[in-house]
N, CA, C and O atoms as a printed pandas DataFrame, in Angstrom:
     atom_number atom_name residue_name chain_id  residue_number  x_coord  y_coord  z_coord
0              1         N          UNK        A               1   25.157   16.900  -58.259
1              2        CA          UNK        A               1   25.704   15.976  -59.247
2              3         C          UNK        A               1   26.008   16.764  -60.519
3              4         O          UNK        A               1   25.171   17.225  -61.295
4              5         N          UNK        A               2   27.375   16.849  -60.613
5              6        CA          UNK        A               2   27.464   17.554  -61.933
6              7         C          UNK        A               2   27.733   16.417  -63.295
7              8         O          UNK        A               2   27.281   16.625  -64.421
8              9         N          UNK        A               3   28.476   15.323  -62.954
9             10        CA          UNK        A               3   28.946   14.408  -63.549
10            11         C          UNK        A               3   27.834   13.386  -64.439
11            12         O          UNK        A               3   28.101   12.214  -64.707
12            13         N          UNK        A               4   26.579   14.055  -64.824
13            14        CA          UNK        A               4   26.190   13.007  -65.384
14            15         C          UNK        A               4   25.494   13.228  -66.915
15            16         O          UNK        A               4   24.494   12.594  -67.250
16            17         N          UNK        A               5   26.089   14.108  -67.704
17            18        CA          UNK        A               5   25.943   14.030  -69.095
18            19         C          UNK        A               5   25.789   12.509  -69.868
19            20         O          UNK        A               5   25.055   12.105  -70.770
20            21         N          UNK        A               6   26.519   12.081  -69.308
21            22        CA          UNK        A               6   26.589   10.698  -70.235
22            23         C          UNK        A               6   25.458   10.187  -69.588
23            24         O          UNK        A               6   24.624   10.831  -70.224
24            25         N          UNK        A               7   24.996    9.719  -69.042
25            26        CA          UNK        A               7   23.570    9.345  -68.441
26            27         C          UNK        A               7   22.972    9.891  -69.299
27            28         O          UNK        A               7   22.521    9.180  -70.197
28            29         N          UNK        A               8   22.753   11.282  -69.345
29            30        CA          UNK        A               8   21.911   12.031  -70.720
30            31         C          UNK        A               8   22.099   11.402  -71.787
31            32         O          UNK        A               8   21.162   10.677  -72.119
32            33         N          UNK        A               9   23.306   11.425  -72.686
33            34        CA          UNK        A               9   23.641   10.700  -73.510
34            35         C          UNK        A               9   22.915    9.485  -74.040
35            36         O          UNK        A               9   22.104    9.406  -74.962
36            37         N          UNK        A              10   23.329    8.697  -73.354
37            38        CA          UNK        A              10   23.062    7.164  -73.270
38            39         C          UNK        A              10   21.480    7.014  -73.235
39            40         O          UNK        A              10   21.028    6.223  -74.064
40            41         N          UNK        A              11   20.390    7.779  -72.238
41            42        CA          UNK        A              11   19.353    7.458  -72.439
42            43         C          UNK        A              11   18.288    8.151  -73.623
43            44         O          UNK        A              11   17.149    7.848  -73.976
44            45         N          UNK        A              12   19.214    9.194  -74.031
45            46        CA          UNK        A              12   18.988    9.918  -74.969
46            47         C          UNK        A              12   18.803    8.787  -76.621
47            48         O          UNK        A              12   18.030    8.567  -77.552
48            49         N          UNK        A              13   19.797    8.483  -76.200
49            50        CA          UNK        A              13   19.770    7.258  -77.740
50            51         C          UNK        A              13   19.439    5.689  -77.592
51            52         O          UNK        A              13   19.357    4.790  -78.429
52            53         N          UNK        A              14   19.353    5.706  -76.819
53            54        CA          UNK        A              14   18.733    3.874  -76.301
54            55         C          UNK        A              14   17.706    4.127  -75.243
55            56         O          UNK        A              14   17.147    3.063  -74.977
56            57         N          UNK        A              15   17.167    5.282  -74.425
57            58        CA          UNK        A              15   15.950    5.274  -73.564
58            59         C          UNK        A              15   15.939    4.629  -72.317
59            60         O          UNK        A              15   17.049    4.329  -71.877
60            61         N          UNK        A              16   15.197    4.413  -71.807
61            62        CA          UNK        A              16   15.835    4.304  -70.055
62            63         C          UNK        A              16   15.823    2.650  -70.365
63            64         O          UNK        A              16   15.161    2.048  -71.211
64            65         N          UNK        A              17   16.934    2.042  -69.232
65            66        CA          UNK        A              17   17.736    0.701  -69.401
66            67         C          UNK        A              17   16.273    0.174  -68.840
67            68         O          UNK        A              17   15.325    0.782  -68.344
68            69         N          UNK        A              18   16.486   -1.129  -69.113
69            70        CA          UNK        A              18   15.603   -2.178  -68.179
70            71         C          UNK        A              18   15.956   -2.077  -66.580
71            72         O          UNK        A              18   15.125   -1.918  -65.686
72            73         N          UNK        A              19   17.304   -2.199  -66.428
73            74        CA          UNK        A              19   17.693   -1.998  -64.980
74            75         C          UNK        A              19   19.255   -1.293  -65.077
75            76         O          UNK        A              19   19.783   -0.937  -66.130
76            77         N          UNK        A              20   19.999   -1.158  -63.389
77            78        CA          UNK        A              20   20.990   -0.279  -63.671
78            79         C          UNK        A              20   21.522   -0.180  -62.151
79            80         O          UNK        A              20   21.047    0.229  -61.092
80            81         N          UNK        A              21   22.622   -0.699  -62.525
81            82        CA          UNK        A              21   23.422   -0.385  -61.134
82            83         C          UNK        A              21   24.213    0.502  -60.626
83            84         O          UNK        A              21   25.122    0.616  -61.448
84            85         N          UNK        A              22   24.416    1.236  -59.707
85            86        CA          UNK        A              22   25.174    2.423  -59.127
86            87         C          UNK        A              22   25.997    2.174  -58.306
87            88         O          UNK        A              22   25.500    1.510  -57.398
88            89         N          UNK        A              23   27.651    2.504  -58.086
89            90        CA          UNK        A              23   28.352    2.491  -57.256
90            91         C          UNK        A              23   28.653    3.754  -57.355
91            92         O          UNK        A              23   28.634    4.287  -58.465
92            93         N          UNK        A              24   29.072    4.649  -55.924
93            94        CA          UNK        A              24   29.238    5.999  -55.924
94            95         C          UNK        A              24   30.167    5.896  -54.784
95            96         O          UNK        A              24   29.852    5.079  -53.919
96            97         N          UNK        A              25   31.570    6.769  -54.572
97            98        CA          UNK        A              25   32.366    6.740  -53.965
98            99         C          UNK        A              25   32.889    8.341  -53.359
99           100         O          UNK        A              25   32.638    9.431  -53.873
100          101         N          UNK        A              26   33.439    8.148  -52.496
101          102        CA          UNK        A              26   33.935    9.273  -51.829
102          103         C          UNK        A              26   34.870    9.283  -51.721
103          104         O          UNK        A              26   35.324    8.269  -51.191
104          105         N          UNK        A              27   36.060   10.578  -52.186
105          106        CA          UNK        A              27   37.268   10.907  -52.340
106          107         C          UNK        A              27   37.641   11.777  -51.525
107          108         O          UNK        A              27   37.900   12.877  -52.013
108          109         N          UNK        A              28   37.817   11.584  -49.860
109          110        CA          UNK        A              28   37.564   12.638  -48.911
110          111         C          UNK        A              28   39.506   13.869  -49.400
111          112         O          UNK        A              28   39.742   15.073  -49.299
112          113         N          UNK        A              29   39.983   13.204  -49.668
113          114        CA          UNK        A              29   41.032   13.457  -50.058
114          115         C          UNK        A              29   41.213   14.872  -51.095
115          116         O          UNK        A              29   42.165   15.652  -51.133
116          117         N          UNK        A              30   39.712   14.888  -52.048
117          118        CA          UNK        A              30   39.354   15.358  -53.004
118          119         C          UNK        A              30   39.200   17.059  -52.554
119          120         O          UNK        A              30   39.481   18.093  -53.161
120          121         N          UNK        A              31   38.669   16.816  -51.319
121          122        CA          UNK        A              31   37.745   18.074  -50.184
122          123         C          UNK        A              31   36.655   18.729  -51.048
123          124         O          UNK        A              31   36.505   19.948  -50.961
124          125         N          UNK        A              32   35.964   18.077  -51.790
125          126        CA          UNK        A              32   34.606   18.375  -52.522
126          127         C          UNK        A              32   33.636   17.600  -51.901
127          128         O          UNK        A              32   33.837   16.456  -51.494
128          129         N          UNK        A              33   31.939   18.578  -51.772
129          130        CA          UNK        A              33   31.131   17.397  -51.431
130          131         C          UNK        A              33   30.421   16.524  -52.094
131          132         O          UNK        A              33   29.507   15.955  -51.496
132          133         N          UNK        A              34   30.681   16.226  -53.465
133          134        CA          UNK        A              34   29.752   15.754  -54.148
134          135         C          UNK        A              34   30.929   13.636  -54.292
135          136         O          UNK        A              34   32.086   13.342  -53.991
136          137         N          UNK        A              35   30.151   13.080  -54.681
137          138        CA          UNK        A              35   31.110   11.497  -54.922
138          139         C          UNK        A              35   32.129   12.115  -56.040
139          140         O          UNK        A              35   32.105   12.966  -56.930
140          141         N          UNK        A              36   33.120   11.096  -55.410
141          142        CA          UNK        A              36   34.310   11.912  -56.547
142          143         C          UNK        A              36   34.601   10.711  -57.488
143          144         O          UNK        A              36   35.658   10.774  -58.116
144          145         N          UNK        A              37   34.035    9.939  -57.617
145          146        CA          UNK        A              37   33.625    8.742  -58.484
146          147         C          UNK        A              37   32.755    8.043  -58.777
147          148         O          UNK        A              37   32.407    7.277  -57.880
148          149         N          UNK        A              38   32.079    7.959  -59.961
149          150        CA          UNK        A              38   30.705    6.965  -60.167
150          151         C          UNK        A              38   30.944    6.052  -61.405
151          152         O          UNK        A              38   31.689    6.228  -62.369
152          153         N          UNK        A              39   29.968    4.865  -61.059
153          154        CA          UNK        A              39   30.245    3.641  -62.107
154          155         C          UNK        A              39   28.576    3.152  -62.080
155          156         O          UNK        A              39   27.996    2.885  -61.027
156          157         N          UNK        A              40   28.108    3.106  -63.062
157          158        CA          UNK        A              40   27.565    2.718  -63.994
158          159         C          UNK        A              40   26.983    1.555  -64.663
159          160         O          UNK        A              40   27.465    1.300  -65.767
160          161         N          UNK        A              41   26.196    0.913  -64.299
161          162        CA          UNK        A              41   25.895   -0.337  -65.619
162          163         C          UNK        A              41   24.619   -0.294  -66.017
163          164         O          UNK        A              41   23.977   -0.153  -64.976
164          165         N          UNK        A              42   24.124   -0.321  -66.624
165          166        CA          UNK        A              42   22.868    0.294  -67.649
166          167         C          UNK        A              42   22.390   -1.117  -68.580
167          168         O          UNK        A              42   22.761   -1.206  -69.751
168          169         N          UNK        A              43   21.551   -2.182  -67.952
169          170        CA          UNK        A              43   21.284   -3.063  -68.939
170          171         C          UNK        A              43   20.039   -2.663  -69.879
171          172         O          UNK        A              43   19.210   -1.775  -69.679
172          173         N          UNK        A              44   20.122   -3.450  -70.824
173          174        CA          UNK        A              44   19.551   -3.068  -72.198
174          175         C          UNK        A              44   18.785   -4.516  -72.600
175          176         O          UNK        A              44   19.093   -5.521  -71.961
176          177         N          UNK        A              45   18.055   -4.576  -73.381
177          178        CA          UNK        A              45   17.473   -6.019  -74.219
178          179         C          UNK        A              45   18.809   -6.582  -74.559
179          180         O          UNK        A              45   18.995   -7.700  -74.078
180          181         N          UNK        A              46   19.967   -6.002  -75.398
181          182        CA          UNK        A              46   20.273   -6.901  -75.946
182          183         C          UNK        A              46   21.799   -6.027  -75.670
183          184         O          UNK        A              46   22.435   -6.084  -76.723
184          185         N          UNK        A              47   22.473   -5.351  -74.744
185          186        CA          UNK        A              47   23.504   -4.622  -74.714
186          187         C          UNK        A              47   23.468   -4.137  -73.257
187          188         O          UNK        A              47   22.436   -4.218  -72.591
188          189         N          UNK        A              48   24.820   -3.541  -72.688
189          190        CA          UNK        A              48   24.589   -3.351  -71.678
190          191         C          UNK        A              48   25.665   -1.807  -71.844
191          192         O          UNK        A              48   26.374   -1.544  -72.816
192          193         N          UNK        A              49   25.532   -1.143  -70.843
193          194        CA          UNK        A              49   26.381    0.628  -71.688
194          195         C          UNK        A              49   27.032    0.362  -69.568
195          196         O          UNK        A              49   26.560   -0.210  -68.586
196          197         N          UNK        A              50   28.179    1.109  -69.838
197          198        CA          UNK        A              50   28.858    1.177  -68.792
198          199         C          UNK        A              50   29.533    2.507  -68.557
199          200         O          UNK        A              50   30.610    2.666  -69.130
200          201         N          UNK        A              51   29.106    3.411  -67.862
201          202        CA          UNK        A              51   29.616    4.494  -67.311
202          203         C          UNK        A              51   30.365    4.903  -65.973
203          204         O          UNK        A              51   30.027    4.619  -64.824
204          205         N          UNK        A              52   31.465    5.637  -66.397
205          206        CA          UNK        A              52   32.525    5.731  -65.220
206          207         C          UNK        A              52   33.038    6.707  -65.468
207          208         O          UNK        A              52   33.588    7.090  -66.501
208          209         N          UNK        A              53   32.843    7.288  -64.268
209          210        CA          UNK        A              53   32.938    9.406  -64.104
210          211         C          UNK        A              53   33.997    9.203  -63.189
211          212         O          UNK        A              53   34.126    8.151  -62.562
212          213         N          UNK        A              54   34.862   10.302  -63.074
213          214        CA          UNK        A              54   35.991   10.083  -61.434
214          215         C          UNK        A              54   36.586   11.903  -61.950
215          216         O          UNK        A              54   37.081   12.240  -63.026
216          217         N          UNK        A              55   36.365   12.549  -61.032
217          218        CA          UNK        A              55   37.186   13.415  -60.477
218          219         C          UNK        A              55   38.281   13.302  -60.271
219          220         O          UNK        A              55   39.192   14.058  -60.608
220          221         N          UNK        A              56   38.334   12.171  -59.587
221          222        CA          UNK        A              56   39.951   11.673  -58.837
222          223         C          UNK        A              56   41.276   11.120  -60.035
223          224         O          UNK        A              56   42.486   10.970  -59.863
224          225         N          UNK        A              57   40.335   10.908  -61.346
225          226        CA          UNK        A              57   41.178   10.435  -62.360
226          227         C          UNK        A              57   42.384   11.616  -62.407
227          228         O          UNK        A              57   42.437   12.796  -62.061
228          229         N          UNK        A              58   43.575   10.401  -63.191
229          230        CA          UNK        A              58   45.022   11.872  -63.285
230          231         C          UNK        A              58   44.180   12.186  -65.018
231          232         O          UNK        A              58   44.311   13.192  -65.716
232          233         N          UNK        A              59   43.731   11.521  -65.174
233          234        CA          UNK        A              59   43.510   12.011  -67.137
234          235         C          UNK        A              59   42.149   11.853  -67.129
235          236         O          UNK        A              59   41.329   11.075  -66.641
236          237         N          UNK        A              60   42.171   13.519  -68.305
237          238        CA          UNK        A              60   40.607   13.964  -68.253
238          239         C          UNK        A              60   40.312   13.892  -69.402
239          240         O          UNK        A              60   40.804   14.692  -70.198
240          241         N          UNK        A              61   39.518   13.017  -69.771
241          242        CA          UNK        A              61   38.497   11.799  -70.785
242          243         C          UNK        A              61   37.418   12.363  -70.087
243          244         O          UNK        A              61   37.494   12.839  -68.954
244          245         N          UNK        A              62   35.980   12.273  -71.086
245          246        CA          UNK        A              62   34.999   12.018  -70.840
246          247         C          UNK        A              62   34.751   10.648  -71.988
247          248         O          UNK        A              62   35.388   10.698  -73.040
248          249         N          UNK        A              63   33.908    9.570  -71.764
249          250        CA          UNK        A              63   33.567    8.356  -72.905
250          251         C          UNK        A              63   32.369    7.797  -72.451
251          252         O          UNK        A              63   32.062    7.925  -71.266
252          253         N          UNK        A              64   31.589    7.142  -73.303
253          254        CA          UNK        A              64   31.053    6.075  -73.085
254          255         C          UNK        A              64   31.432    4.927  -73.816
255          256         O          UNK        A              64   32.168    4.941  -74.802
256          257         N          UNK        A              65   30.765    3.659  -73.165
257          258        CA          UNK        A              65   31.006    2.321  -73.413
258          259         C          UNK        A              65   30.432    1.667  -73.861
259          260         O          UNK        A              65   30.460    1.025  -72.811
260          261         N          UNK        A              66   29.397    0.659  -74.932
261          262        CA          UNK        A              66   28.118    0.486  -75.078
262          263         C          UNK        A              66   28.899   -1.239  -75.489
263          264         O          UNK        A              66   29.175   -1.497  -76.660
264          265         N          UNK        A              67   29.159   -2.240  -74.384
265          266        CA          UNK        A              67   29.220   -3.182  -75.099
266          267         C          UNK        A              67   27.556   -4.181  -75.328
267          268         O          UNK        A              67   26.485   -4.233  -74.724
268          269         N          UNK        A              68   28.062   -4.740  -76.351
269          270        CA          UNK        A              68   27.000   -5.471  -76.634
270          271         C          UNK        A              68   27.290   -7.006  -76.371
271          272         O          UNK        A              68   28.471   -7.321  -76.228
272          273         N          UNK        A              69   26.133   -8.175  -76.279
273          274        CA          UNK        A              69   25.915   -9.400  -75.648
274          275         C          UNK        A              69   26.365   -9.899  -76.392
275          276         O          UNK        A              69   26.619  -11.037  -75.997
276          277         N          UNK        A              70   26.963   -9.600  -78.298
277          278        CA          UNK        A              70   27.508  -10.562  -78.748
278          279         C          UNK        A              70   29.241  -10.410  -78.556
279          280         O          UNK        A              70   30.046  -10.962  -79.306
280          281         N          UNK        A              71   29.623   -9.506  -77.345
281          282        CA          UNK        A              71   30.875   -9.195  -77.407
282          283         C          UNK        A              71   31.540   -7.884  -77.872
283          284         O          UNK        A              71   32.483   -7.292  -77.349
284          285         N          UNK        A              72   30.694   -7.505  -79.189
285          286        CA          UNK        A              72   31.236   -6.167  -79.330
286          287         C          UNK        A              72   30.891   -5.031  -78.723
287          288         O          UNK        A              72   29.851   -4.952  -78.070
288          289         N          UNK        A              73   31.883   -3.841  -78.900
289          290        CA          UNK        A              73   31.881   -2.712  -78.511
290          291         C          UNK        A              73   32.292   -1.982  -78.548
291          292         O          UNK        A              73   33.486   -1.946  -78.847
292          293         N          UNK        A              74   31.404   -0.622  -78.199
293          294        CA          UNK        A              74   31.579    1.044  -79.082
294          295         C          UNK        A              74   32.098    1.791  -77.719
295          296         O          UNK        A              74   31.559    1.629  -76.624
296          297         N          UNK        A              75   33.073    2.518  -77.926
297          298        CA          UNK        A              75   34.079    3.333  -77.256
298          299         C          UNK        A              75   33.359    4.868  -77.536
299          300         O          UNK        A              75   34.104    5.531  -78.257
300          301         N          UNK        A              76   32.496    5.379  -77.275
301          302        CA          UNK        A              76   32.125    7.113  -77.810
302          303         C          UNK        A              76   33.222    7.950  -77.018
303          304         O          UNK        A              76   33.442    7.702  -75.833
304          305         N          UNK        A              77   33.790    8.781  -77.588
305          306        CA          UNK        A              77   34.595   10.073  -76.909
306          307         C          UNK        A              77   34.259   10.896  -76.845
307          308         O          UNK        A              77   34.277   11.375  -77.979
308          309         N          UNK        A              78   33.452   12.291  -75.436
309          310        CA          UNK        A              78   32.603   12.781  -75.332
310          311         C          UNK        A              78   33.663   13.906  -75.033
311          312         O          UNK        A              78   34.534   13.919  -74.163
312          313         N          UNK        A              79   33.288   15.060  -76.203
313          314        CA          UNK        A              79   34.357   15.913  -76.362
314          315         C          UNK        A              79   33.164   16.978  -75.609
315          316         O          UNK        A              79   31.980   17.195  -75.866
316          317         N          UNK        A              80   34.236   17.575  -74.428
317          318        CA          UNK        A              80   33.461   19.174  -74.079
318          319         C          UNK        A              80   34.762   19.937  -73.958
319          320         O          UNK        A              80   35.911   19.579  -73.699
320          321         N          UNK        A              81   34.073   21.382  -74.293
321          322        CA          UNK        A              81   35.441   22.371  -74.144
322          323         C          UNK        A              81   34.280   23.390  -73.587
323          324         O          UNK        A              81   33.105   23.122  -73.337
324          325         N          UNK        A              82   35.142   24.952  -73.442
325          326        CA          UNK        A              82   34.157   26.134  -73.142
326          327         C          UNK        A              82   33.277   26.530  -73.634
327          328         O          UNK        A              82   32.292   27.080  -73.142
328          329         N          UNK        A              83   33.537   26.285  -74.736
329          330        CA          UNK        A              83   32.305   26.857  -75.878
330          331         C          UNK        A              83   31.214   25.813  -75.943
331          332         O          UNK        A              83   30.098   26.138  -76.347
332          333         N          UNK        A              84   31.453   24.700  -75.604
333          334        CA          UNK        A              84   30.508   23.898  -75.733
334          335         C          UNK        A              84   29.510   24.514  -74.090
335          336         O          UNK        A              84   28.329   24.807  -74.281
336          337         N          UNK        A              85   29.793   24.585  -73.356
337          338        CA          UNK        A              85   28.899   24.878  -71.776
338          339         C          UNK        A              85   28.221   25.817  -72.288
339          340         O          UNK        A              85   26.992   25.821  -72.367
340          341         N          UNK        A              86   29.375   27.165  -72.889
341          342        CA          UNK        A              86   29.002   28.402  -73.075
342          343         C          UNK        A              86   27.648   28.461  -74.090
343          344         O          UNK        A              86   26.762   29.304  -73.954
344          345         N          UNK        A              87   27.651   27.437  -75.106
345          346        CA          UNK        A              87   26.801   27.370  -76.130
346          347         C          UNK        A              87   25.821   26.135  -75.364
347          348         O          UNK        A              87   25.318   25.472  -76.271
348          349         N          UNK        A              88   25.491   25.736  -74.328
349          350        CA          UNK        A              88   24.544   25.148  -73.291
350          351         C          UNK        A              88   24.080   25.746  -72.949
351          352         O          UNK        A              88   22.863   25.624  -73.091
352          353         N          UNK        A              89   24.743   27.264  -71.982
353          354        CA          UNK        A              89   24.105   28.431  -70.724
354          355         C          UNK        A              89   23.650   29.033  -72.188
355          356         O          UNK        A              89   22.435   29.223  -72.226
356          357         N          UNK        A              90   24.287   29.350  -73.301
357          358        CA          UNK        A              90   22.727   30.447  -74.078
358          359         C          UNK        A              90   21.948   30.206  -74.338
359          360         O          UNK        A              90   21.065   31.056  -74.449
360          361         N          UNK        A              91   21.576   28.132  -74.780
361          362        CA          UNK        A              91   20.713   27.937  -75.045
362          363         C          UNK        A              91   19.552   27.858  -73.988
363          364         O          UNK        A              91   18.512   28.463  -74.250
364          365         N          UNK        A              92   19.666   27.082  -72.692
365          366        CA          UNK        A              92   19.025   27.452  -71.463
366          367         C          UNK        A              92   18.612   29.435  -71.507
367          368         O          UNK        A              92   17.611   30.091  -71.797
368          369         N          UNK        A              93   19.555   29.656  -71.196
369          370        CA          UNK        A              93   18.852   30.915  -71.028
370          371         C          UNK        A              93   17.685   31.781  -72.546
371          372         O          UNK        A              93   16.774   32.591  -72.718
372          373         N          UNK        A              94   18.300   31.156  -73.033
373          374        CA          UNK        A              94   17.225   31.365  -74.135
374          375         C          UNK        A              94   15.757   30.613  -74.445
375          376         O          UNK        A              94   14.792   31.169  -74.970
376          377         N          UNK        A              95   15.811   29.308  -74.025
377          378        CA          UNK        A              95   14.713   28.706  -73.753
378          379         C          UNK        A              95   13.897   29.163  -72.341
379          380         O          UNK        A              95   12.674   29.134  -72.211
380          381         N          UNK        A              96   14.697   29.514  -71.502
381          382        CA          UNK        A              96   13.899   30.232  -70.049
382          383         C          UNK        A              96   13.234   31.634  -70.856
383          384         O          UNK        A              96   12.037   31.762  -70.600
384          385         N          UNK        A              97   13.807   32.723  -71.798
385          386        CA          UNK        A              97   13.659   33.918  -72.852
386          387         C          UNK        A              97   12.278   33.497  -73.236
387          388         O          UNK        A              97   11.325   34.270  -73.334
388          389         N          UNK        A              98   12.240   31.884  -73.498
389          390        CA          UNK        A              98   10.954   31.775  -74.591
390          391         C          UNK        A              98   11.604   32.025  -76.458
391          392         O          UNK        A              98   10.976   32.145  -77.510
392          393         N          UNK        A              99   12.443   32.021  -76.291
393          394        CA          UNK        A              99   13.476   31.937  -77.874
394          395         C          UNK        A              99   13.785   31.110  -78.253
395          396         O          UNK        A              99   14.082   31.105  -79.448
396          397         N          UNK        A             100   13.905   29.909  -77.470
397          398        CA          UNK        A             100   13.962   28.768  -78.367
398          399         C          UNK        A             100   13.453   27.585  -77.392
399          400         O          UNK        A             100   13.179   27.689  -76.197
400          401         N          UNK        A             101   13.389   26.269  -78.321
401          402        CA          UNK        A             101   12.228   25.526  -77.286
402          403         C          UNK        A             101   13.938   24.302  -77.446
403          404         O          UNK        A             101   14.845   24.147  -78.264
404          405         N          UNK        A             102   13.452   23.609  -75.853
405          406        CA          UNK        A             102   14.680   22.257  -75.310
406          407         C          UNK        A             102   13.690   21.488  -75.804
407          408         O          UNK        A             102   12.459   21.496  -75.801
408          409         N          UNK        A             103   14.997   20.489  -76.443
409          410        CA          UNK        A             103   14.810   18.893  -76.538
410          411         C          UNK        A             103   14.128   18.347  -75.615
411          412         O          UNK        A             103   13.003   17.887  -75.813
412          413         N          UNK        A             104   14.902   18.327  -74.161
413          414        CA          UNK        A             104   14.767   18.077  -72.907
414          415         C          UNK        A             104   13.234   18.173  -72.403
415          416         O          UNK        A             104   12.476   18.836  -73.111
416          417         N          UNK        A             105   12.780   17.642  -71.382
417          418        CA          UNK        A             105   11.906   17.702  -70.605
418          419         C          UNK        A             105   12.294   17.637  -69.286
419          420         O          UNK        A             105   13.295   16.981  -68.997
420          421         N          UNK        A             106   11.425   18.427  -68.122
421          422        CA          UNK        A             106   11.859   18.264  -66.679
422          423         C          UNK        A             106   11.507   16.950  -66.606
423          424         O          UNK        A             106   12.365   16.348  -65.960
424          425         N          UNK        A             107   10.279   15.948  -67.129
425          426        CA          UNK        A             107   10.577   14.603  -66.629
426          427         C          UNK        A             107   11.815   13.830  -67.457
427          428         O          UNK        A             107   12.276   12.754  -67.077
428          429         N          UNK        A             108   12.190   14.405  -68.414
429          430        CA          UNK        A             108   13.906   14.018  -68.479
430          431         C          UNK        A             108   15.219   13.969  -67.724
431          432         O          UNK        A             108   16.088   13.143  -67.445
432          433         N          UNK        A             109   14.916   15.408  -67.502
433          434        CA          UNK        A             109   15.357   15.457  -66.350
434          435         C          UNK        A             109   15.456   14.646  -64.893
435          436         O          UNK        A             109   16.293   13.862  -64.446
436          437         N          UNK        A             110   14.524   15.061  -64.492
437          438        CA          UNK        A             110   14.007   13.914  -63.249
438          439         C          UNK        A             110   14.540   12.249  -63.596
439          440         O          UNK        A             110   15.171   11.686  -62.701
440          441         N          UNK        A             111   14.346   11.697  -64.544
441          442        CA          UNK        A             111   14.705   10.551  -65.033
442          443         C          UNK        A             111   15.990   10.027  -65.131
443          444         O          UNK        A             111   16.287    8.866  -64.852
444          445         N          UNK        A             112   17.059   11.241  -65.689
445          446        CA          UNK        A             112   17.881   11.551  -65.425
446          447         C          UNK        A             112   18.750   11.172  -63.696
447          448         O          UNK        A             112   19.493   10.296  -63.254
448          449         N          UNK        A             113   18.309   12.017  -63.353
449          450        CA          UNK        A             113   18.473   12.033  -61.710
450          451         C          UNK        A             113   18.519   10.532  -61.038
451          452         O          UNK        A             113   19.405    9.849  -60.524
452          453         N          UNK        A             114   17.208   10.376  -61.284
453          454        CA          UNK        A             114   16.888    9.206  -60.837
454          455         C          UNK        A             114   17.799    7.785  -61.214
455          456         O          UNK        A             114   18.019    6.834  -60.464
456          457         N          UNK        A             115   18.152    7.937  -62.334
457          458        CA          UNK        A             115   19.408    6.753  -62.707
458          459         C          UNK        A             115   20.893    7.222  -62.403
459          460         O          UNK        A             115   21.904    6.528  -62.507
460          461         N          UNK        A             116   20.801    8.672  -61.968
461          462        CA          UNK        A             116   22.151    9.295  -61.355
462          463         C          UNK        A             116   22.189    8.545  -59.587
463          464         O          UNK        A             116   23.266    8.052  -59.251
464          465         N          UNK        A             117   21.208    8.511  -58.732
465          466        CA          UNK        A             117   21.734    8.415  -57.384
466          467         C          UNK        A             117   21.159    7.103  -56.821
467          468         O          UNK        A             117   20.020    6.694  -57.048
468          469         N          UNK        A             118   21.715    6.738  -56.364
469          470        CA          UNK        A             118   21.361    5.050  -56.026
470          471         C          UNK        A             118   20.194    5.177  -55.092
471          472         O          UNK        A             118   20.012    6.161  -54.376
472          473         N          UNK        A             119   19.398    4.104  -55.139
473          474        CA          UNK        A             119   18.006    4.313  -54.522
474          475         C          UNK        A             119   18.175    4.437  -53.256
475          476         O          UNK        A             119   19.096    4.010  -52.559
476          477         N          UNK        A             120   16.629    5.446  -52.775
477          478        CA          UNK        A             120   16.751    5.149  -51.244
478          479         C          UNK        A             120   16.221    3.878  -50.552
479          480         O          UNK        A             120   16.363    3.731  -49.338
């Protein structure tokens, strides 16, 4: 699963949903093995965040969605370029160094994951 920053994102600033639904699709067309599309719904107390990844898209957006129960809603535009990965792999490799300490936790990680692949 490479596609799931925004999952990071999202639980990063609102914390893991109350509940959360997964649809994951296959784009055999694509000839990759990973889903070449995922969707998202992430309920909240009082908001619900909606994520939708696709490979298969013709236009390359990354966003999130965060509507809320009284109707409104926030559009985020999740800007990555090279330098942004590139300035990811030094920081990883520098925290593996012992040079600098992650935000992150492996049970973040894991947590992560776990709202990435639909249950068994």
């Amino acid at each position: 699963m490479e596609l799931i920053h925004e999952l990071d994102y999202v639980t990063w600033i609102f914390g893991n949903p109350q509940k959360r639904t997964v649809e994951l699709r296959e784009v055999p067309e694509l000839n990759i093995t990973a889903p070449a599309e995922a969707h998202y719904e992430l309920t909240y107390p009082d908001f619900s965040a909606t994520i939708d990844l696709s490979y298969a898209s013709k236009t390359r957006e990354r966003f999130l969605e965060v509507i809320f129960t009284d109707g409104s809603q926030t559009r985020v535009e999740v800007i990555t370029s090279d330098d942004l990965y590139t300035a990811q792999l030094q920081h990883v490799l520098a925290c593996i160094a012992g040079k600098e300490t992650s935000i992150h936790t492996a049970e973040d990680a894991l947590q992560t994951l776990k709202l990435a692949l639909p249950e068994a």
